[in-house]
N, C-alpha and C positions, 0 to 999 in steps of 0.2 A: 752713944755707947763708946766704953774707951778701949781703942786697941790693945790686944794683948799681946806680951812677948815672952817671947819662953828659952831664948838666949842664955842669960845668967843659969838658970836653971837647969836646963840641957849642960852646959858646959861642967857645973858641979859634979854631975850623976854620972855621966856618960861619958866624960874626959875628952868628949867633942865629938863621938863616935854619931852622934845622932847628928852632929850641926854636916856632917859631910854631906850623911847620907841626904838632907836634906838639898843641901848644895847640888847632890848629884841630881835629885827627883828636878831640881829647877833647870839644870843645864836638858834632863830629860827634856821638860814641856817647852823650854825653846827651840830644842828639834823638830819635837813634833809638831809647834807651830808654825815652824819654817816650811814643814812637810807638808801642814794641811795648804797654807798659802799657796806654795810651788802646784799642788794637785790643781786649787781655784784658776791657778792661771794658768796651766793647760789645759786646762775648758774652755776658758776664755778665750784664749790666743791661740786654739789650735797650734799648740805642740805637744808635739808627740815626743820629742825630747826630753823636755822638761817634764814630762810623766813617767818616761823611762827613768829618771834621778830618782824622783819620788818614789817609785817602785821599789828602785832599789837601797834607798836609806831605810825602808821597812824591818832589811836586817839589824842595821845597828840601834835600833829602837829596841827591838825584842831583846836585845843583848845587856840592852841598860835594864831592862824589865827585871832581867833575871838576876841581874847584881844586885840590883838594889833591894832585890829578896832576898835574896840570899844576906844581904848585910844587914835588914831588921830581924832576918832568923838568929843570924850571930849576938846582934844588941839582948833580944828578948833571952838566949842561951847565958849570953855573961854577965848580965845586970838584971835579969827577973824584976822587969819594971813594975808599978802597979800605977791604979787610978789613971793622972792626966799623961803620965812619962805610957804607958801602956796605950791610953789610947792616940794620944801622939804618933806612935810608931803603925798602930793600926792604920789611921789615918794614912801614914805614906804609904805603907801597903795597899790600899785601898785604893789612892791617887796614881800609885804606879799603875794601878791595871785600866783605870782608866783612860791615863793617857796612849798605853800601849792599844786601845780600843780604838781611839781617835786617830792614829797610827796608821791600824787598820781602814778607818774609814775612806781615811786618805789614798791609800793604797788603790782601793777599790774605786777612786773617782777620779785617781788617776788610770788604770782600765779601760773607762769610760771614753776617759778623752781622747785616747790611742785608737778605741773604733769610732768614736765620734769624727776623728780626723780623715777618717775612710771610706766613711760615708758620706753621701752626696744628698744635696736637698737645700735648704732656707736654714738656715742658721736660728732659729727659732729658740729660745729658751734662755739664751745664752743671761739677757737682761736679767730674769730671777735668779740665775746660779749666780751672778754678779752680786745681786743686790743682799741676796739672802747669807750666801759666802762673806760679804763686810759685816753683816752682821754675828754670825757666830763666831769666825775669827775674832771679834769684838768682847765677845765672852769669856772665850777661852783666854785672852790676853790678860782681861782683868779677874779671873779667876786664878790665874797662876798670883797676878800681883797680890791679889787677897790672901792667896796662900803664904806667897814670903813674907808679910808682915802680920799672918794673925789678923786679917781687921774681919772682923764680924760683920761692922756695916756694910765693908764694901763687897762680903761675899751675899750678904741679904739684897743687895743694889742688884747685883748682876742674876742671882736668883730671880728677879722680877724680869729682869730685861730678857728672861729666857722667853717668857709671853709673847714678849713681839717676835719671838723668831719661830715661834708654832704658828702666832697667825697671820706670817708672811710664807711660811711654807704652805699652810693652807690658800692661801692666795694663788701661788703658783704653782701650785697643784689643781685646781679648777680651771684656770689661765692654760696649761697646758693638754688638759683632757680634753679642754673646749678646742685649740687649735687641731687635735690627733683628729675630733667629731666632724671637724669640715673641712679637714682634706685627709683622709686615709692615708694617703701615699706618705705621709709624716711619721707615721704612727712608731716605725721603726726607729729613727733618727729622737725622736723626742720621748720613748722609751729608755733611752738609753740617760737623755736628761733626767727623767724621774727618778732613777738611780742615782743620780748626783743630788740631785736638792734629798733623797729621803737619806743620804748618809749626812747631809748636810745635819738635818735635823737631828739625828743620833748624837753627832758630834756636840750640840748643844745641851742634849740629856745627860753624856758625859761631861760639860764642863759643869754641867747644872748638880751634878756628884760631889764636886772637886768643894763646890761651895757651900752644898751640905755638910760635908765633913768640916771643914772650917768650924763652922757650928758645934759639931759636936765634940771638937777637941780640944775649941777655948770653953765653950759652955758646960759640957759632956748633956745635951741635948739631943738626939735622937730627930730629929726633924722632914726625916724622909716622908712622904704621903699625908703631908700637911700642906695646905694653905703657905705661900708664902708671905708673912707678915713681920713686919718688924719683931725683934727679939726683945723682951727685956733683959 
C-alpha cells in the first residue's frame, strides 16, 4: 500500500494553517512520550523525583490540548473544509485528545510510584511494568511516526502489535494475583503495581486510536471495532 501525503494539499487550502497545527499535535506526542517514559522509570528506579516532573509536565500537556483545539476550531471557522481536508482536521482533534489521555495515564503511574517508593516489602512486579512499559512505549512511538507520514501500513503494523500488549498485560496480571494469593502481606504494594500495568494497557488503546484514525483520514474508512487486517 502506497503512503499518503497530504502536504502539497494542506499548503494550497490552508495557507499552512493546518501543516502547524500538525507540527504542533507532533511536538505534543513527543511530550507525552517523554512523559509516559519518565513515569516507567520511576517505577522502575524507585524515584520519587522523577514522578514528581511527570506530575507536573501534566499541565503543559493540557495547555497544548487546548490550543490545538482551539486552532482546528479556527481552521474549520475560516476555510469550512469538506471531505479529506474535514476529516484531516477531525482526525487531529481526535488525536489530540488521545494523547492528552495518555498524559493522564502517565500522571497516574507516576502517583504510583511516589507510594510505591514508601512502601516496604519485595519489590515484585517491577519485571512486567518493565517489560510491558517497552512495549507500549513501542507503540505509541510508532503510531506518532505513522501519523507524520500518513503511512497506512505502518498504522495497520502497530494496530496488530497492540495484541501482544493485551496479552502480555494478561500475563502479568495473573503473574501478579498469583504472587498477592501466596503471600497476603503483598497485596498492598502489588496493588498499587496493577494500577500501573492497567494504565499501561489504556495507554495502548489510546495509541491503538491514533492508528485507527490514520485509516480513516487517508482512506476515510471507519475501522473502529473491526478485526485488524490488512487494508486494501
Amino acid at each position: 500500500m502506497a503512503n499518503m501525503s497530504f502536504e502539497n494539499h494542506i499548503v494550497k487550502q490552508f495557507d499552512g494553517e493546518l501543516e502547524e497545527v500538525r507540527t504542533r499535535l507532533m511536538e505534543m506526542g513527543g511530550k507525552v512520550e517523554k512523559q509516559l517514559t519518565n513515569a516507567i522509570r520511576s517505577v522502575v528506579e524507585i524515584d520519587s523525583a522523577l514522578a514528581e516532573q511527570v506530575i507536573e509536565q501534566e499541565k503543559s500537556v493540557d495547555e497544548m490540548e487546548l490550543d490545538i483545539d482551539e486552532a482546528c476550531i479556527l481552521i474549520i471557522a475560516r476555510r469550512q473544509p469538506a471531505a479529506t481536508d474535514l476529516r484531516l482536521i477531525m482526525m487531529v482533534s481526535k488525536a489530540v485528545n488521545d494523547l492528552e489521555r495518555i498524559g493522564d495515564e502517565a500522571k497516574k503511574i507516576a502517583s504510583h510510584a511516589i507510594i510505591l517508593a514508601e512502601q516496604e516489602g519485595p519489590a515484585k512486579g517491577y519485571t512486567e511494568v518493565r517489560h510491558l512499559g517497552t512495549g507500549v512505549v513501542g507503540i505509541l512511538s510508532n503510531a506518532l511516526d505513522a501519523f507524520a507520514r500518513f503511512d497506512v501500513d505502518a498504522a495497520m503494523r502497530t494496530l496488530n502489535e497492540d495484541q501482544q500488549v493485551d496479552l502480555d498485560y494478561q500475563s502479568a496480571l495473573r503473574e501478579l494475583v498469583t504472587y498477592m494469593m501466596e503471600d497476603p502481606r503483598s497485596i498492598g504494594r502489588v496493588i498499587n503495581i496493577l494500577w500501573v500495568i492497567r494504565s499501561l494497557e489504556r495507554v495502548g488503546d489510546h495509541a491503538k486510536n491514533l492508528c485507527e484514525q490514520i485509516v480513516f483520514v487517508v482512506k476515510g474508512k471507519d475501522i473502529r471495532h473491526q478485526s485488524h487486517i490488512a487494508q486494501d
